[in-house]
C-alpha positions in Angstrom: 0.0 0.0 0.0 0.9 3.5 -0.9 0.1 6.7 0.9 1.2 10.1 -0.1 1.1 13.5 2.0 1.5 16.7 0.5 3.2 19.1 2.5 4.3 22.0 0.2 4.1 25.5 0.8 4.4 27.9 -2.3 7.0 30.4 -1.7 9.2 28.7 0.5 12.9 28.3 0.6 15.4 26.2 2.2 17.5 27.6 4.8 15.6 31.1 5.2 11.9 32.1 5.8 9.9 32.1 2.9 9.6 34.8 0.4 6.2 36.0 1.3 2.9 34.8 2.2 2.6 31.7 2.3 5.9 30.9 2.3 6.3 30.0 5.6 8.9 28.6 7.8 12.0 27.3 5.8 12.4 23.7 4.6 15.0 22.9 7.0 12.6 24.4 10.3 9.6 22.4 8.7 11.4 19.2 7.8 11.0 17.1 10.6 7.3 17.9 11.2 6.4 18.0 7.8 7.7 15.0 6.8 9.6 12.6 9.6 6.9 12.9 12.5 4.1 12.1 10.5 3.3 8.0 11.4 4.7 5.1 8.6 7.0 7.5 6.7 9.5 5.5 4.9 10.5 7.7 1.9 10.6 11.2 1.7 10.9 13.0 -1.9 11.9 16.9 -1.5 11.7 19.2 -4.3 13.2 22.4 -3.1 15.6 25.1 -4.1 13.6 27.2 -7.1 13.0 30.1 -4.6 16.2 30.4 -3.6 17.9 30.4 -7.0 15.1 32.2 -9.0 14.5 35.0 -6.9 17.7 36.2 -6.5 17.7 37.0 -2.7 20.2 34.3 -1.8 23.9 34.7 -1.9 26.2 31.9 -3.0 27.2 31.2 1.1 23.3 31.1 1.7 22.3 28.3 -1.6 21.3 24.7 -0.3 23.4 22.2 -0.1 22.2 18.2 0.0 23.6 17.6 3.6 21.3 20.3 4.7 18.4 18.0 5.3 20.4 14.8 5.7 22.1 16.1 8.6 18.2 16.8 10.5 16.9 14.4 12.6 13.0 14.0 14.0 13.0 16.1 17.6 11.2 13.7 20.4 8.5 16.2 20.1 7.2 17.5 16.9 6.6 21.1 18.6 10.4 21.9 18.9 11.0 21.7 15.0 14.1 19.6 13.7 17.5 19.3 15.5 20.8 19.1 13.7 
């Protein structure tokens, strides 16, 4: 059985608060509530990154990088947002 959850938020970046509204809390912040705390996760597929690069806010010290999210992991409670 397959289940997918949909957590995007339009807007949003990865290491910095989103753009505008909606954007939200970034990727990183939302990570482990978003997408670890939620019951029978197994996979995970991100798509992230567009916002940073295409709106031209980010400097090249402040651009993703793939470790970003690897190095999270869940917080005991959901509340306190990811830990690194």
């Amino acid at each position: 059985m397959l289940s997918v959850l949909n957590a995007g938020i339009g807007g949003d970046r990865v290491l910095a608060d989103g753009l505008q509204s909606p954007g939200g809390s970034s990727a990183l912040k939302r990570y482990a509530i978003d997408a670890l705390s939620q019951a029978g996760v197994t996979e995970v597929v991100a798509l992230e990154s567009i916002n940073d690069i295409g709106e031209g806010h980010a400097g090249m010290n402040d651009l993703p990088v793939t470790y970003s999210l690897e190095a999270v992991s869940p917080p005991s409670d959901p509340a306190e947002g990811p830990t690194a």
